[in-house]
N, C-alpha and C positions, 0 to 999 in steps of 0.2 A: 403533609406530604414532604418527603424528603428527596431533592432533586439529586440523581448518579452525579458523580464529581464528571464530570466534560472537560474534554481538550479545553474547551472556550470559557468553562471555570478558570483552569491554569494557568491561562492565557489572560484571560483580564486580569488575576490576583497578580502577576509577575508585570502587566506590563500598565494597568492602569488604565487602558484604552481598547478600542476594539481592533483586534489583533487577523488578520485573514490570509489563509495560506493561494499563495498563486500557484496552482497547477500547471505545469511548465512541460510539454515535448521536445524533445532534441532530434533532431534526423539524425541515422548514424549512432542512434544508439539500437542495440537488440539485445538478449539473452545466450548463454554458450548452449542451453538445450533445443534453442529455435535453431543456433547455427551450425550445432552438430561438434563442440567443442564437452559437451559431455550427452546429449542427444540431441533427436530430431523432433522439428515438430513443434515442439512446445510441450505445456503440461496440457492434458488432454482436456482441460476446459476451458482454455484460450482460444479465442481467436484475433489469430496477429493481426489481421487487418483494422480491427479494432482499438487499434492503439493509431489514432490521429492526430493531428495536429491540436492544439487549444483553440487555435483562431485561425482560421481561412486569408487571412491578411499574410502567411507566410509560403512558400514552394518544397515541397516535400522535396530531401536528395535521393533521387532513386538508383537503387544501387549500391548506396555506399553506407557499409556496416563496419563497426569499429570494434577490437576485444583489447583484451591485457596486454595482447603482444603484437596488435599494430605498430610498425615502425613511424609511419607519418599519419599527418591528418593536413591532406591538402584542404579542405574544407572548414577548417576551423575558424574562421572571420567569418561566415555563413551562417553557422552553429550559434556565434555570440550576440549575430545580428536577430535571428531567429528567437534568440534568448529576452531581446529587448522588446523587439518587437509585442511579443506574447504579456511580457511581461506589463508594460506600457498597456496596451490595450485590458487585459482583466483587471491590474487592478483602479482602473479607471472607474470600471463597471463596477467594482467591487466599494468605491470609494463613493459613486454616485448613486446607485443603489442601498446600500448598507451603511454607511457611513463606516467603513473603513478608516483606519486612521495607521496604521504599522502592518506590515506585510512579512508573513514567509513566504521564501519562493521554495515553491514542492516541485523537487525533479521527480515527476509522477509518472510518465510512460517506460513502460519497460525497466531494465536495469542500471541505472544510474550511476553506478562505478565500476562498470565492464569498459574500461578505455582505458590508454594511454595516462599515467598520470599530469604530465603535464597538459592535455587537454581537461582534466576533471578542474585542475587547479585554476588555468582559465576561466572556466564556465562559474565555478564556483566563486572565485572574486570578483566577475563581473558583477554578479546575481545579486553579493554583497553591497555594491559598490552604487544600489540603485538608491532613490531617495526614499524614506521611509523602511526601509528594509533594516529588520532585528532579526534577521538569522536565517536558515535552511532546513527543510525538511528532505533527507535523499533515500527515494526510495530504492531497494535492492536485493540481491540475493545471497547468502550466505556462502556464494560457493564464487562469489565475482567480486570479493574485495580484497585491496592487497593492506600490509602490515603500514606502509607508506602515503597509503589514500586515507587509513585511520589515524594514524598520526597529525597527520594532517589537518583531518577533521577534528581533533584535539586542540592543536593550536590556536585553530577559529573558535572552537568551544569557548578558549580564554577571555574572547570580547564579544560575542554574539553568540544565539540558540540556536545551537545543531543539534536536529535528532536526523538517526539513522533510521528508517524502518524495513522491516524483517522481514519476508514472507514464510510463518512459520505451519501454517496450512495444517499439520497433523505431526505429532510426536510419533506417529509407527511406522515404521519404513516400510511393510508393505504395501499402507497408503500411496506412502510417496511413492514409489516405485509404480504402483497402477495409476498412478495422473502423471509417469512419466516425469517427477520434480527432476530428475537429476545428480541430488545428493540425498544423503543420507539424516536424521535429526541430531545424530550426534555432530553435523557440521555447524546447525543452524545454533544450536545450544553452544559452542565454542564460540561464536563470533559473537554472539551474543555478552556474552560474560568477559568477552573481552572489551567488546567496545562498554560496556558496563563497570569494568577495570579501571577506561583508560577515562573515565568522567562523562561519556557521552548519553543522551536521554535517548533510549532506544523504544519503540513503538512496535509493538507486535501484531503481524497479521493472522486469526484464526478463519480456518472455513469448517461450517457445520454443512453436513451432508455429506461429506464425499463415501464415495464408491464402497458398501460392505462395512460401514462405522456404526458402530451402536450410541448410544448416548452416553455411554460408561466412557467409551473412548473420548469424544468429544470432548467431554468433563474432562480426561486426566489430560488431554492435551492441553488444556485452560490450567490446570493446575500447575501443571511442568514450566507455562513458559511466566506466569505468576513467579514462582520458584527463582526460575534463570534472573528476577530483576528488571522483566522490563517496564516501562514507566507508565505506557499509555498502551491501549488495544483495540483494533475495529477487525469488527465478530462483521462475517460475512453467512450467508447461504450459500452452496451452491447452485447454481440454476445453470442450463441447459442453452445454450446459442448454438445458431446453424454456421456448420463448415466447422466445426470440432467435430476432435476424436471422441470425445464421452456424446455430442450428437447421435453419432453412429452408435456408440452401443446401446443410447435410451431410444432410436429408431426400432433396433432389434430386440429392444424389450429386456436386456440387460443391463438398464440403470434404472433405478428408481426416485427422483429426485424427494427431498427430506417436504414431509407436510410443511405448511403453517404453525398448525398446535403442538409438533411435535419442537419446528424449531423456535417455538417462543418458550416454551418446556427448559430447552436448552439453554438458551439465551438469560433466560432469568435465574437458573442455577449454576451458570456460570458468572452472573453478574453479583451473585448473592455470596460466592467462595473468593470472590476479587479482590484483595488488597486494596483500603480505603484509598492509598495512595497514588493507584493504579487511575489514569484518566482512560474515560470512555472517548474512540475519536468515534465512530462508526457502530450502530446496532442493525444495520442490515444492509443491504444492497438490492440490487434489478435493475431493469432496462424495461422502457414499453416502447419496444420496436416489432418489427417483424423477425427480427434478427433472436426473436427468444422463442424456444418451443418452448419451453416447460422451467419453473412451475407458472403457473396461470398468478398467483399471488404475487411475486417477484413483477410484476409489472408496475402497482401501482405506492408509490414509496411512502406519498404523506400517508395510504392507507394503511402499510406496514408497520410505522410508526405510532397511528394510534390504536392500531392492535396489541403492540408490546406496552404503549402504555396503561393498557386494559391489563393485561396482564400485572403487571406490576404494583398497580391502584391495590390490590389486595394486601400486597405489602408496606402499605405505605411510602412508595418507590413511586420517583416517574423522570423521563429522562427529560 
């Protein structure tokens, strides 16, 4: 059996050691489509409130939302305290547990480089500045980063691992447009090939299922951002949570969420046209809360997981 290349392949050949990303929230960060700076709302499969804290050991800032063209950030010694905090505590766990030994810190909640540049530059050399830290993971949107924040992010490239990653969701814009993304794919493909230009290891987000997508689509949007150069990928589902707008239309019987068999189908033929060099971070997603209607399978994840390795088994594949 032939194990998929993994982030954590990558990751152990470059660094030697067990390498583990800190998942990181910042108050005051949000999206320009939740704040109405290109829409409302969100994409219609989020729900905002879902974006918490890492650790309960911190004070949510309520209230205060930062974009590209905030003038100040009275908050920002908060923000870095926040930062520590978080940080300090997982990868404690993560060292005590796992036996961790080098850490990324992942700006994981929401959009990452929707701010002031000189608060990303703070946050960002803190993060560095921690022990055991070899670089950054920041997550973001295609349509909320400036020419000056990737520059930036270059610089750091020169001594430490920064990847950028992308939420590239679907290549057809009327996709995007019925989840509400915001922008358009020819933005996500520009920034992409830029920061791919400018030396940076760019991570691509896909979601299978969304709204009216056949599996042709799916496949050619795997194929395109292949194509664009990015380095590593995690393949999501979509699945259904309550207090979203796609909620309300699989309530009314206007959304159908993707099977099982149909998306391990997907999964495995998109894993099979993947550029060797391409690392897998993510083969699926869910939640088992009350917080999901649908799909029923999306709940439980180790079972997900040895379902796509069932699948796979035939090819002599297993992740």
């Amino acid at each position: 059996m032939e194990q998929i290349y993994t982030y954590g392949n990558y990751l152990k050949n470059k660094f030697a050691c067990k390498v583990y990303k800190v998942g990181i929230n910042i108050s005051g960060f949000t999206c320009p489509n939740i704040d109405g700076t290109v829409a409302k709302g969100g994409c219609t499969f989020c729900e905002n409130d879902s974006f918490s804290a890492s650790t309960n050991q911190i004070q949510e800032l309520k209230g205060f939302h930062l974009n590209l063209n905030s003038k100040e950030n009275p908050f920002l010694q908060k923000q870095l305290e926040q930062l520590e905090i978080q940080f300090n505590s997982i990868s404690k766990r993560q060292k005590n547990e796992y036996g961790a030994e080098k850490f990324l810190v992942y700006f994981q909640s929401f959009t990452n480089t929707y701010a002031p540049f000189e608060t990303l530059k703070a946050l960002y050399d803190k993060a560095l500045s921690f022990p055991n830290v070899v670089g950054l993971s920041i997550g973001t949107r295609s349509d909320s980063i400036t020419d000056k924040t990737l520059d930036y992010l270059c610089e750091l490239n020169k001594e430490k691992e920064i990847w950028i990653e992308f939420g590239i969701q679907s290549v057809y814009d009327e996709t995007l447009a019925k989840i509400n993304r915001g922008h358009d794919s020819a933005n996500v493909k520009k920034w992409i090939l830029k920061s791919k230009a400018k030396g940076l290891n760019v991570c691509g987000h896909l979601i299978f299922g969304l709204p009216n997508e056949t599996q042709e689509m799916m496949l050619e949007t795997s194929k395109q951002a292949y194509e664009w150069g990015i380095d590593s990928v995690k393949y999501h589902p979509l699945y259904v949570v309550k207090k979203t707008a796609l909620a309300n239309d699989f309530l009314k019987g206007k959304f159908k969420p993707i099977t099982e068999e149909e998306y391990l189908d997907t999964l495995v033929k998109s894993i099979l046209i993947k550029p060797k060099n391409v690392s897998v971070q993510r083969v699926t997603a869910g939640i088992n809360d009350s917080s999901l209607l649908s799909p029923d399978w999306c709940r439980d994840k180790n079972k997900q997981v040895k379902n796509i390795n069932k699948a796979l088994k035939p090819l002599r594949l297993k992740y």
